[in-house]
N, C-alpha and C positions, 0 to 999 in steps of 0.2 A: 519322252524321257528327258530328266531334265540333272544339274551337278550344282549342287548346294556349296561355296567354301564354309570355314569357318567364320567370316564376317560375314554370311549371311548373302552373297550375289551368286545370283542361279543363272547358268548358261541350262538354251533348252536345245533341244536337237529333235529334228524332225526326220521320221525314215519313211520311206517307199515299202509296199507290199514284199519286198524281197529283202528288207532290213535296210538298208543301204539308207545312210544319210546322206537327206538333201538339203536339208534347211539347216545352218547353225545359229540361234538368235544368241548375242552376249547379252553380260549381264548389262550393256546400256541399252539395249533393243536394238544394235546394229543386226544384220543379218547375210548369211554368205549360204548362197546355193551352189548346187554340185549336182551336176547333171552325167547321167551314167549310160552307156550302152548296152545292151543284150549281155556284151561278155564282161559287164560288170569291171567295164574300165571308163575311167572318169575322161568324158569327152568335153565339160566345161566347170569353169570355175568362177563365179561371181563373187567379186568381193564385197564389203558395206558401200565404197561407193559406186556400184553399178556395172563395175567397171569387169569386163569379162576376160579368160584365159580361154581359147580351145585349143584340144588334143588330137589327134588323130594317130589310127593304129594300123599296121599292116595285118594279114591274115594268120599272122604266128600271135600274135596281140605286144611287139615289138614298137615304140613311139615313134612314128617316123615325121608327125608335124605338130610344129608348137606354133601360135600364132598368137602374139599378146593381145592387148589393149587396145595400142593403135595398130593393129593389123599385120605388125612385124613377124614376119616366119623365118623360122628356122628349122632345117630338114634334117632329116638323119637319116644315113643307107646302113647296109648290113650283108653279109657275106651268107652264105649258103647255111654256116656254123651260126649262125645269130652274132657274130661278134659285129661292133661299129666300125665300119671302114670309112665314112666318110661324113663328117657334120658341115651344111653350109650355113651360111650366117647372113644376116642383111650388113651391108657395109655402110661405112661414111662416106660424104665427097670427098675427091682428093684434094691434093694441097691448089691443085689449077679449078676445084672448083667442079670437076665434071663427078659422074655417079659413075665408081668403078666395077667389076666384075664383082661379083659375091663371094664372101672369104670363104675360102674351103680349109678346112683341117682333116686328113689323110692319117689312114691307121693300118699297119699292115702286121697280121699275128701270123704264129707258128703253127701245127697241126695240135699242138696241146695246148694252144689255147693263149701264150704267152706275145705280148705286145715285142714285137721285133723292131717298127720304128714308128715316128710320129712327122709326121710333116707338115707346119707351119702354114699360111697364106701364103707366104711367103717365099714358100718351096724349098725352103732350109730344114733338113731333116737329124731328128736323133736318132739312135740305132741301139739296139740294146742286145745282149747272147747269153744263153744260158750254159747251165750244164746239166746231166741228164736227169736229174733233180728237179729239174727246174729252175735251180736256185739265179738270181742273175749274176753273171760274171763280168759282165763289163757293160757299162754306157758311154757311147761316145757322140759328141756335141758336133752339128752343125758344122764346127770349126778343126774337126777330128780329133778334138782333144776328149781324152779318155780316163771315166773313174773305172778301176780295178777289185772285185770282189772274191778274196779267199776264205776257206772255210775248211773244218776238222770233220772228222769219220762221221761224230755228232750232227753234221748240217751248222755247227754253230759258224758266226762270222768271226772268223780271227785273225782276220788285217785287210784293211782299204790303203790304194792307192792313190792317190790324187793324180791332177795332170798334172804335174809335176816330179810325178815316181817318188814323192815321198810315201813315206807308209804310217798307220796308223795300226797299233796289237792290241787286239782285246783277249782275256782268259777268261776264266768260266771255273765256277766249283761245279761236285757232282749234282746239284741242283740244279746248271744250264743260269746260276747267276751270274752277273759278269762282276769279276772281283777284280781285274788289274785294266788296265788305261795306258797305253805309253802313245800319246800325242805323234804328229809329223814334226813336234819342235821339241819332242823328246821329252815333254813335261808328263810327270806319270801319276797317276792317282788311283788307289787304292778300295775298295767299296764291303764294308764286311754288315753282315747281315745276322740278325735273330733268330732262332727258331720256328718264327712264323714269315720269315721273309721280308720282315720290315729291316731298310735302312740302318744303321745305328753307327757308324763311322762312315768319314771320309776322310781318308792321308793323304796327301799331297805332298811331293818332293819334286828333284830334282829339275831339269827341264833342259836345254840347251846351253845352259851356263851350269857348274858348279853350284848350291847353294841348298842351304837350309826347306825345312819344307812348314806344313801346319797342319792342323787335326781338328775337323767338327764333330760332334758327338750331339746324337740325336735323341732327345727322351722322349718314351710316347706311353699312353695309356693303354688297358687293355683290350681298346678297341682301338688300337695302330694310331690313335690320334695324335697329332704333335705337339709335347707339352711346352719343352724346351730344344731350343738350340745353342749351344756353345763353340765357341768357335775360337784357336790359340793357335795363336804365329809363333816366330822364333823371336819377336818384339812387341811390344803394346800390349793392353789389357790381355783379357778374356773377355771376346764377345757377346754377349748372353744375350737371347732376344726370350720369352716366356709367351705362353699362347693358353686360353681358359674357354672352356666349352658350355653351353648348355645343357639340358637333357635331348635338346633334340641334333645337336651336335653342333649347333651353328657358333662362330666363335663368336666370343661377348668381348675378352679382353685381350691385349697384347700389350708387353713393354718391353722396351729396353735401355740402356742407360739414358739416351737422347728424349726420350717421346716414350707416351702412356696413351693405349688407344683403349676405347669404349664401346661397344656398338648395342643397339636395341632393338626390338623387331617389333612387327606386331603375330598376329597365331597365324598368319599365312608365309611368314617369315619375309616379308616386307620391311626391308632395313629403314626404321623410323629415325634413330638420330645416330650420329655419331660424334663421340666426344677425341679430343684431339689437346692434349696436354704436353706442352716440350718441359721435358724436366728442368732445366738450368739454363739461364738466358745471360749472355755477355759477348765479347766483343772478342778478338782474334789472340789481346794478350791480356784482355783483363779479366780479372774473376768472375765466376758464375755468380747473376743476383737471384733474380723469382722465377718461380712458373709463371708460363702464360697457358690459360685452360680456353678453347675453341671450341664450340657447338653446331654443328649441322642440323637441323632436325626437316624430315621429306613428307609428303604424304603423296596420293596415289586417287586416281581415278578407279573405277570399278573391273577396267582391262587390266589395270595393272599400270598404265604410263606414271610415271610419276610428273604430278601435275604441280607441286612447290616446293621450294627450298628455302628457309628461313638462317639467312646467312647468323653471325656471330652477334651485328653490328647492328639488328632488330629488322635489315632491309629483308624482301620477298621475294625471289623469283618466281615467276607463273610461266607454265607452261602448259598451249591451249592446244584441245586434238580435237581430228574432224571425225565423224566416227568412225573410220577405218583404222584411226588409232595413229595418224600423221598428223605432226607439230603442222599449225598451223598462225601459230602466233605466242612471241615472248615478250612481256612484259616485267617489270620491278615497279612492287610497292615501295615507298619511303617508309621511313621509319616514320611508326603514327605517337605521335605526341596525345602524353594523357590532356583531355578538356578540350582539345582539339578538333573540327571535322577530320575526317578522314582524307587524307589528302591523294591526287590523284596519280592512277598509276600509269609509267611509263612506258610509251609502246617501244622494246628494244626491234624488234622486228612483225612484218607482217609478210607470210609466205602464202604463193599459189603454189599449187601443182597442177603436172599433167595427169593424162590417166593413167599413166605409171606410174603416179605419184613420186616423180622428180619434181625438184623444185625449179621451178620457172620464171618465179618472180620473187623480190625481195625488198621491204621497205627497208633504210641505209638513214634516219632523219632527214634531210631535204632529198635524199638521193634515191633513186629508186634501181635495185638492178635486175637485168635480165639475164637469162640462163639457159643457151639451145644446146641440146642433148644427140647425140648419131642414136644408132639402133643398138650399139652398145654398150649406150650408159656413157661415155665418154664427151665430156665439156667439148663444143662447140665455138660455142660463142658465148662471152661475157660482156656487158652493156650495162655501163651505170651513166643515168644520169639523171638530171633535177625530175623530181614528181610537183604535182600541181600543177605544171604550164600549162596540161590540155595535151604534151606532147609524147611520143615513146620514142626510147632510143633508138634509133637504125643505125645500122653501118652507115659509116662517115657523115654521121648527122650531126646539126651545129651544137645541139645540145646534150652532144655526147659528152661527159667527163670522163670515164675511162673506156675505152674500147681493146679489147682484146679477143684472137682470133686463133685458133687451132688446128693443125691436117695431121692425119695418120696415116701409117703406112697400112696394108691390107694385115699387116701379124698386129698391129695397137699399138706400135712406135710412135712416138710423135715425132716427128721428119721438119715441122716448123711449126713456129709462133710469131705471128706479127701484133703489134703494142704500141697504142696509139702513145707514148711515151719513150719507148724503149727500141722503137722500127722492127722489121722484122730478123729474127735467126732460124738455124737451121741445123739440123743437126744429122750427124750419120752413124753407125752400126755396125759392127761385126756382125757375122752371122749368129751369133746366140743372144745379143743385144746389148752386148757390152760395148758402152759409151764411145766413140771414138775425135769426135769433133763438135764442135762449137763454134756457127760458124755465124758473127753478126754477117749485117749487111752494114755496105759504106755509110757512116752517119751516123751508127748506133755507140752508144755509148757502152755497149758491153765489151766483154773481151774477148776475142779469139782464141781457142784453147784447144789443142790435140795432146791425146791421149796414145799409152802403148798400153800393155798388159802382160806378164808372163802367163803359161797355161792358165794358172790357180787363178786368177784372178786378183793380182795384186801389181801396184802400178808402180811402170819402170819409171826411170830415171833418165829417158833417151829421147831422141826426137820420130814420132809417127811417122808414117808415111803424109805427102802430102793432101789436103782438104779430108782426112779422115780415113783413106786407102788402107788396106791392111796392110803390115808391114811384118819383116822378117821376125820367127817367130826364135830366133837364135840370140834376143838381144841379152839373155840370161835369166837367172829365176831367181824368188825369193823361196827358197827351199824348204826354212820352216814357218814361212807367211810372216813371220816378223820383219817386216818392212824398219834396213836403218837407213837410208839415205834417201832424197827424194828433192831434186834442184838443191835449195838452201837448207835443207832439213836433218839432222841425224836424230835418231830416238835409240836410247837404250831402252833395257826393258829389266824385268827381274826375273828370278825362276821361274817365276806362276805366267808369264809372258803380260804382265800388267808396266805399259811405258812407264818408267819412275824417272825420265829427264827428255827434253828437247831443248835442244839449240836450234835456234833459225838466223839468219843473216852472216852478217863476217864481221868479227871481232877487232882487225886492223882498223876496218874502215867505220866503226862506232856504233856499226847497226845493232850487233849480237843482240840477240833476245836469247834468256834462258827460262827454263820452265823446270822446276824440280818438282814431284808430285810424290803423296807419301800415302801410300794403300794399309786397310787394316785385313784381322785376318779375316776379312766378311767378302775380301776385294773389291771395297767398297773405297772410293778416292775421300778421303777427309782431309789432306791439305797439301795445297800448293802454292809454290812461292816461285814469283816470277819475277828477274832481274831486267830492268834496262835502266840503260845508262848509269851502273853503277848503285841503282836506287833498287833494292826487292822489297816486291809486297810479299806479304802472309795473308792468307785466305783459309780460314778453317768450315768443314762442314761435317752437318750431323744428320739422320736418317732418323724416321720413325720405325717401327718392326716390319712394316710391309716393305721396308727399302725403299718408301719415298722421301726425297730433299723434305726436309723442315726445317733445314736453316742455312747462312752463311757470312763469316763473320769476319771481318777483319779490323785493322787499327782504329777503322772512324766508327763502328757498328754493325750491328746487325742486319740482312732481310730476311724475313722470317715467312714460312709458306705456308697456307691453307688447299688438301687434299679433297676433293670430291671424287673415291674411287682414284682413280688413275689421272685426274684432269685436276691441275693444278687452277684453281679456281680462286684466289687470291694472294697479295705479296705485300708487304708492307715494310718500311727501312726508315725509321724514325717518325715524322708526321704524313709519309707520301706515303700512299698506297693503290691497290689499284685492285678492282675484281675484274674477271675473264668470263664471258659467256662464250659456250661452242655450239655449233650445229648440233644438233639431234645426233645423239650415237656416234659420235664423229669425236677426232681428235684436233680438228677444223676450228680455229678461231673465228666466234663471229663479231663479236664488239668486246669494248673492255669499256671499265665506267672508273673512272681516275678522280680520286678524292673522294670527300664526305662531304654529306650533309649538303649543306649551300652551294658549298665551294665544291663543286664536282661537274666535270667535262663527259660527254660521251663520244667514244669513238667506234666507227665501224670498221671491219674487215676488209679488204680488197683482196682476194686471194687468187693464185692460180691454180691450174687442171691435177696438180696434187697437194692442193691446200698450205702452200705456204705464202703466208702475207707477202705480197708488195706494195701495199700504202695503207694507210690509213686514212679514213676522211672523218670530217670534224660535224657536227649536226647543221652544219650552211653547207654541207659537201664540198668543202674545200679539202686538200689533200695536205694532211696534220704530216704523215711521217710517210717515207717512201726507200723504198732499200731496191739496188740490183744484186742477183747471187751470180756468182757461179757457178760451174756443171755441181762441183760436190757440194753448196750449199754456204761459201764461204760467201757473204753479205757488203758492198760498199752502199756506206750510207748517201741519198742522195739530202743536197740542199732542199729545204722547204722553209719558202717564203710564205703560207698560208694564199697565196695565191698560184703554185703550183709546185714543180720539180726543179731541180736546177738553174734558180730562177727565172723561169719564164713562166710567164702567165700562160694557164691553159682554161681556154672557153669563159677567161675572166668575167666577160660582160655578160657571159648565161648565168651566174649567180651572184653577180655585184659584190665580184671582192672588196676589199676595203685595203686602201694604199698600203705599202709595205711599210711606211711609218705609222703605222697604228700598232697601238702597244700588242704584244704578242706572248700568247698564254704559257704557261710554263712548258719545258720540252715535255715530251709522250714518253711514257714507260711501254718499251714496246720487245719485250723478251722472248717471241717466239720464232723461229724459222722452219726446218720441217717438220713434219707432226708430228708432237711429243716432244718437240725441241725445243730448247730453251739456253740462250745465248750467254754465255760467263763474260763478260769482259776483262775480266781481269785475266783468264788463260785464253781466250781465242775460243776455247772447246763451247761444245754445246751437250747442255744435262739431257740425258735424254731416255729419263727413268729406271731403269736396270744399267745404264750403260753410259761413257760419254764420248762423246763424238769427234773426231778431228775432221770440222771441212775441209781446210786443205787436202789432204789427202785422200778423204774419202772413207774413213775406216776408224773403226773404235779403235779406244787405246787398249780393252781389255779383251776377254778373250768372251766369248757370249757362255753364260751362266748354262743353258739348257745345252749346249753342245750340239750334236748331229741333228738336233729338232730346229735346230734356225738353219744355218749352213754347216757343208764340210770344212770350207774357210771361216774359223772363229772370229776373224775381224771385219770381214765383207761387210760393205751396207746393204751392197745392191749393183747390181748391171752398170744401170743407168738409174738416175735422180727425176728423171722426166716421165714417169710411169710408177716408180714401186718408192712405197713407204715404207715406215719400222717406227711404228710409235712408240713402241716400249724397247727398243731396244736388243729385242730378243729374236723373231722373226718378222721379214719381210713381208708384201702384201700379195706377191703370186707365191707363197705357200701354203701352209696350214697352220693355223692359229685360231681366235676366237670368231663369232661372226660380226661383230663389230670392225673387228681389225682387217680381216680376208674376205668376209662374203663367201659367197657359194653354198657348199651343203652341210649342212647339218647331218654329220653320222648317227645319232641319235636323233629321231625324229622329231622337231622340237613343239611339233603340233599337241605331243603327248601330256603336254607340261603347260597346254592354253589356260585350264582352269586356276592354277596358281598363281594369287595376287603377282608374285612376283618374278612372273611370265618373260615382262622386258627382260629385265636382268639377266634370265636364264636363256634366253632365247640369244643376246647381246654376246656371254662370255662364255656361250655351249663349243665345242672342240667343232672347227670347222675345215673343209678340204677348199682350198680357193679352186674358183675356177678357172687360172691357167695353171694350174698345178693336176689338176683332173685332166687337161686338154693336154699336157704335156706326157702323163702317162699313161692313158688309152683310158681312160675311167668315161664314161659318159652318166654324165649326172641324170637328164631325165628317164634312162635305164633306171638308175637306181631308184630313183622317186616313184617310176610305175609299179616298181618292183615292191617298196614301202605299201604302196597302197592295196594290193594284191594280198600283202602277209598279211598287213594290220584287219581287213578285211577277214581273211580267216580268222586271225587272233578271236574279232571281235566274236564269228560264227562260237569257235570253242569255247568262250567264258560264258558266254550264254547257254550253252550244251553243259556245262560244267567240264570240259574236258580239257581246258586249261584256265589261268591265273594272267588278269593284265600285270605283270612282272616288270620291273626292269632287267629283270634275267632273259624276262621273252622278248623284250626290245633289244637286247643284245643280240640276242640272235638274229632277229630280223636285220639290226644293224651290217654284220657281219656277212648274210647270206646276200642281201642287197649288193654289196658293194664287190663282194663276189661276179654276182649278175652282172653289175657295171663295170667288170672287167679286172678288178684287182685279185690279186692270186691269194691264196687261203692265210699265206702269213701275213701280207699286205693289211689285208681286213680285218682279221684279228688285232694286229699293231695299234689300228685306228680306232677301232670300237672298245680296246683295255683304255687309249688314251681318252676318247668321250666320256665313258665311263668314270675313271679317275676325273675327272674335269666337274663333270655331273654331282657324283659325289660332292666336291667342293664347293660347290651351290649350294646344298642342302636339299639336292632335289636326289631323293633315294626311292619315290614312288611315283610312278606315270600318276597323273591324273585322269586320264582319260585315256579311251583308244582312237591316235587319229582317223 
C-alpha cells in the first residue's frame, strides 16, 4: 500500500497477515517499524534511526510500562476500575549529587469515575468535589487556596470564584451561548452572535472604574470565514484589519493600515514565500515617506522539514536533517554575486544527538557546547568550551569557558543553579510552586529576593517570611488582580484593565520615572512616553494584521521588524541591523549575525534551562555580551571587556584573548530575554508578541486576549520563571497550547496528517494538552495514545469493509472517546477536541491524510 501527494512523494506502508502495519517507509527511504502482540497492541516502536520504544500491557490490555531509547521506564498502576492511580518516573540526581527515590504521581477517583485529588512527588496534593452532576464545584490547591464553580438549572457555568472570593458572571442565550462577561474587576463584555453561530460583535464597557467602552464587529463569508475586522473606541481611528482566502481556504492576504501581508503555497499547502509590506515609514513625529516591501521565500524536504529560507537581502538559510527528520546542521549562504564563484557557506551550527534525539552537542564558532539531559528531558548540565584542542569540556575543567549546573526537586522544581560566572543560588517554593526566594550564595553577584503573594497569585507589597518560609496569608489581596502599588511602583490602569501610567521612584528626591502609555481599540500599546528628569521620550508603534511588531519609531528614527511565523527573525534601525537564528521549533535564540556583507560579526547563544540568553560569545569564543536577571526576568547588564565578565578574564590564556586595548568592535544588538521576549528600552517592558511584559513585577500590563484559555488571573506570567514559559504571550508552558509551545499530546492524532508536505507545521501549531497539565488533572497520556491506536485500528478495519470514511469527523470522535479513556469527563473532551479541531481547521488541514 503505498500515498502519493500531489508533488509526487509516495510514503509506502507495509502490513502483517492480520493488516496491521509494520513497516512505514517515507518518501526519503527513512523507515519505522511497529511491532504488535496477539492482542494487537503495539509492543515496539522503531524509529528511522534505529532507535526503539517498548510497551507493555497488563491482562485488561491497560499500559503499564514504557521503556524508551536509553532504557528509561516509566510504570503505571491502576485500581480495580481501570482508573490511573499511580505513575512512577525515572528521576534526576539531586542537588547533593546522589540518585533519589523515583517520582511518583498519585491519583485518587470517586465511584463515578471523577479525579478527587492529585498528588505531586512531592506529596503536595490538589483536591477537587463535585455535585451530583458531576459537574466540579471546587478545586483546592496544595496551599488550600480554592477556585469555586456555580451553575443554572441548564448545567450552564454562571460564576467562578477565584482565591480571592472574587467572582466572575457568565449569561447565556436560549442557544447555551455565552452573551454577557462581567470580569473579577468588574470589566464587562458582551458577545452577540448570527444565525449560524458565528461571532459578529463584541461590546466592551465598563470595568472597575467609570468609563467609556468599544465595539468590534466581525465580517465573515458564507462559509464563517473572516473577511474583516473593525474595531472603535471612544478615541482614535477605526481599526480595520481585512483577511482574503483561496479556494481551498488558506489565507493569501491580510492588511491593515500599518502592514499588507502576502502569502503563497505550493498544492500541498506548503507556505512558499511570504511577502511583508509596511504601509508608511517615518519617525515618532515626522511624516509618513515610502513603503518598505520584504520577501521570505521557503522550500521543503520530501517530509515536509523546511530545509531554506531566502532572507530579503539575497542571504540563505539551510537547514540540514538526519533522516528521522532532526536538525542536524545550520548554515547561511552569502549573497552570490553574478560572474562570481559561489562563495562558501557558513556553518551557523553543527548538532549531535542522543537517542532521544536531544541535543548533546553544539558547534558555537571556536566554541563547542555540551548538553546532559535527566530522564525527563530537563537540562543538566551545560559546558561550553574551545573545540579543536583535542579536548572536551568537564566539570571544572581548565578549558571550560562557561560551565553551568542544575538540581531538581522530585515535583521539576529547580531548587539550585551553580555558574561558573555567577556562583551558585537557590531557590524555594510554596507548595503549588509559586516562587518564594532567591537565594545567591556569598560572592554572587546576584541579588537576594523574597517574594509574598495573595491567594490569586498577585504580588504583595510586604516583606516574606524569612529565606523563603511561607508567611501569613492575611497580608491582603489584590481583589480585582490589578495590581497598583508594589515597593516604588503605582500603576493605573483604564476601563478595559490595560496599565495607561507608571511611576517608579520619588519625585522629591529626582528619581521619578513616569511611563504614560496610549492603547488602541485593538488593546494593542502604540505609544508611549517616558519622562525622567524632566526630559520625555515619544515612542510610537505599529502592527501588521497578525498583531506582530513591524515597527518603532521615535525622534531619531525607526526599527523596523522582519516576521518568520511568530519569530521575529530580523531588525534594522538605520545602517545596523541584525538577523536571529533559533533552535529548531523553539522560541530559543541560537545565534544572531549583525551587519552585512563584509562588515558582519557572528554571535552565538549561551542560554539557560528555559532559554533565556546569558552571554553571548563572539566566533574566538570570547564572551561579546553577558546580562544577570532577576526572579521575574528584569536583566543588569554586565561589563564585557571581550575577554570576559565584569572585567575579569576568564580562561583567558585557553583562547589567547587579545589585551583590552585592542580596538573593540561595535556593541551587540542583543533584544531578547525570555522566550518571545523582546526588551524596549526605552519603557523597561519587554514585547512579547500578543502581550507586553513588566519584569519588575512579573505581570502583563494587559489583560490576556484569549481569557480562561491562559489563566483565571489575566495578568499572571507564571508560578515561577525557573521552569515555565509564555512565548506568545497568551498561555504558559504547563498548559494547553500548540505543540511547539507545550509539548505532550496531540488531541488530534497528528500522525493522521504525516503524508501532508506540510506535516511540520501542522504537527508544530496542532491544539496540544502539556504534560503537567495532564498530570495535574488525572489525564494519563499513554491511556490515551493506546486507546488511539486501538480506534484508529478499527477505523482502518471499517474503511476497508466500507463501513466507515477516514473523516475528520471519525478522528473527532476517536479524539474525544480517547481522552475520555485517559480520564477526562465527557465535557472535558469534547471542550478539547472542538478546540483541536478549530485549530486544525486553521492549518488548512480539513482531511486526514491517512489512518495512523
Amino acid at each position: 500500500m503505498q500515498a502519493t501527494d500531489p508533488l509526487g512523494r509516495t510514503t509506502r506502508y507495509r502490513h502483517d497477515a492480520r493488516g496491521r502495519t509494520v513497516e512505514v517507509i517515507d518518501a526519503k527511504g527513512g523507515s519505522k517499524r511497529l511491532t504488535w502482540d496477539e492482542a494487537d497492541r503495539l509492543v515496539a516502536y522503531t524509529d528511522c534511526s534505529g532507535q526503539t520504544t517498548r510497551f507493555a500491557y497488563d491482562a485488561l490490555g491497560q499500559p503499564v510500562l514504557r521503556t524508551d531509547a536509553l532504557g528509561q521506564q516509566t510504570r503505571y498502576e491502576y485500581n480495580d476500575a481501570g482508573q490511573l492511580i499511580r505513575v512512577i518516573e525515572p528521576s534526576a540526581p539531586s542537588a547533593q549529587g546522589h540518585q533519589p527515590a523515583e517520582s511518583t504521581h498519585l491519583y485518587a477517583w470517586n465511584g463515578e469515575g471523577h479525579l478527587l485529588a492529585y498528588t505531586d512527588p512531592m506529596g503536595q496534593s490538589t483536591r477537587y468535589t463535585y455535585d451530583g452532576m458531576g459537574r466540579p464545584l471546587t478545586r483546592i490547591d496544595a496551599a488550600g487556596r480554592s477556585l469555586a464553580y456555580h451553575y443554572d438549572r441548564a448545567g450552564r457555568l454562571i460564576a467562578l470564584d477565584n482565591e480571592n472570593h472574587a467572582r466572575t458572571h457568565f449569561r447565556y442565550d436560549l442557544r447555551d451561548q455565552l452573551t454577557d462577561e462581567v470580569g473579577f474587576d468588574g470589566r464587562w463584555q458582551r458577545y452577540i452572535y448570527n444565525a449560524a453561530g458565528e461571532l459578529t460583535h463584541v461590546i466592551e464597557a465598563g470595568g472597575s472604574d467609570a468609563g467609556p467602552g468599544k465595539v468590534t464587529c466581525f465580517e465573515r463569508d458564507a462559509l464563517g470565514r473572516l473577511l474583516a475586522k473593525r474595531a472603535l473606541g471612544h478615541t482614535g481611528p477605526v481599526e480595520e484589519t481585512t483577511y482574503r482566502y483561496d479556494a481551498l481556504g488558506r489565507l493569501t492576504q491580510a492588511g491593515n493600515a500599518a502592514s499588507h501581508l502576502a502569502f503563497a503555497y505550493d498544492p500541498v499547502g506548503q507556505l512558499l514565500s511570504e511577502t511583508q509590506t509596511l504601509q508608511a515609514l517615518g519617525n515618532a513625529t515626522g511624516p509618513a515617506r515610502h513603503k518598505l516591501q520584504r520577501s521570505l521565500s521557503h522550500g521543503y524536504d520530501e517530509l515536509g522539514n523546511r530545509t531554506h529560507t531566502r532572507m530579503p537581502d539575497g542571504r540563505t538559510l539551510h537547514w540540514l536533517f538526519y533522516g528521522s527528520g532532526h536538525l542536524h546542521q545550520i548554515n547561511i549562504e552569502p549573497v552570490q554575486v553574478p560572474g562570481q564563484p559561489p562563495a562558501a557557506h557558513q556553518v551557523i551550527a553543527d548538532i549531535e544527538r542522543d537517542a532521544l534525539h536531544r541535543e548533546v552537542r553544539r558547534s558555537q564558532g571556536a566554541l563547542s557546547s555540551r548538553y546532559d539531559w535527566d530522564p525527563a528531558g530537563r537540562l543538566l548540565r551545560h559546558r561550553a568550551a574551545l573545540q579543536g584542542s583535542g579536548h572536551v569540556a568537564r566539570p571544572g575543567s581548565s578549558n571550560a569557558t562557561l560551565e553551568r549546573g542544575y538540581a531538581y526537586d522530585a515535583a521539576g522544581q529547580l531548587i539550585a543553579r551553580a555558574d561558573s560566572l555567577r556562583g551558585r543560588q537557590d531557590f524555594r517554593y510554596d507548595p503549588t510552586g509559586r516562587i518564594l526566594a532567591s537565594l545567591p550564595a556569598q560572592g554572587s553577584p546576584l541579588a537576594r529576593e523574597l517574594f509574598a503573594f495573595d491567594p490569586a497569585g498577585n504580588l504583595l507589597d510586604s516583606m516574606p517570611g524569612k529565606d523563603g518560609q511561607p508567611v501569613d496569608t492575611t497580608l491582603g489581596v489584590v481583589g480585582d488582580n490589578r495590581l497598583r502599588f508594589y515597593q516604588d511602583l503605582h500603576f493605573e490602569y483604564d476601563v478595559h484593565g490595560n496599565v495607561t501610567k507608571r511611576t517608579r521612584g520619588n519625585q522629591k528626591a529626582g528619581t521619578q520615572e513616569v511611563l504614560d502609555l496610549t492603547w488602541n481599540a485593538d488593546h494593542q500599546l502604540i505609544e508611549s512616553n517616558t519622562t525622567r528628569h524632566g526630559v520625555t521620550q515619544a515612542t510610537r508603534y505599529a502592527y501588521d494584521p497578525l498583531g506582530r511588531r513591524v515597527s518603532k519609531s521615535d525622534a531619531f528614527g525607526s526599527t523596523h521588524y522582519l516576521w518568520d511565523g511568530d519569530l521575529m527573525v530580523h531588525s534594522q534601525r538605520g545602517a545596523r541591523q541584525a538577523l536571529y537564528i533559533y533552535e529548531p521549533g523553539s522560541f530559543v535564540p541560537l545565534a544572531t549575525i549583525q551587519g552585512a556583507g563584509e562588515e558582519h560579526s557572528t554571535y552565538w547563544y549561551q542560554c539557560d534551562q528555559i532559554g533565556a540568553p546569558l552571554e553571548l560569545t563572539d566566533e574566538q569564543g570570547q564572551v561579546a555580551w553577558a546580562a544577570d536577571y532577576k526572579v521575574w526576568g528584569e536583566a543588569v547588564m554586565r561589563s564585557v571587556l571581550r575577554t570576559g565578565t565584569d572585567d575579569r578574564p576568564i580562561s583567558a590564556r585557553a583562547w589567547g584573548s587579545k589585551p583590552a586595548a585592542s580596538p573593540q568592535p561595535p556593541p551587540v544588538e542583543q533584544p531578547f530575554r525570555f522566550q518571545g521576549q523582546q526588551f524596549d528600552e526605552e519603557t523597561g517592558l519587554h514585547y512579547n508578541r500578543f502581550r507586553y511584559y513588566d519584569p519588575v513585577v512579573g505581570k502583563f500590563i494587559s489583560q490576556d486576549p484569549i481569557r480562561f484559555l491562559g489563566d483565571h488571573n489575566f495578568y499572571t506570567f507564571a508560578p515561577n520563571t525557573t521552569e515555565w514559559i509564555d512565548p506568545l504571550g497568551l498561555v504558559n508552558s504547563c498548559a494547553t497550547g500548540s505543540y511547539k509551545t507545550v509539548g505532550g499530546h496531540h488531541v488530534h492524532a497528528k500522525a493522521a496528517w504525516n503524508d501532508l508536505s506540510n506535516y511540520k507545521q501542522i504537527m508544530n501549531d496542532m491544539f496540544c494538552l502539556g504534560n503537567d497539565w495532564m498530570k495535574n488533572n488525572g489525564i494519563d497520556h499513554d491511556k490515551i495514545t493506546a486507546c488511539q491506536r486501538r480506534e484508529f485500528d478499527r477505523l482502518s478495519c471499517d474503511c476497508k469493509s466500507g463501513k466507515s470514511k477516514n473523516t475528520i469527523s471519525e478522528h473527532t470522535k476517536i479524539a474525544v472517546e480517547c481522552l475520555k479513556e485517559g480520564g477526562a469527563d465527557e465535557k472535558t473532551a469534547r471542550s478539547l477536541a472542538a478546540q483541536s479541531l478549530r485549530k486544525l481547521r486553521s492549518l488548512g488541514a480539513t482531511t486526514p491524510s491517512r489512518i495512523p
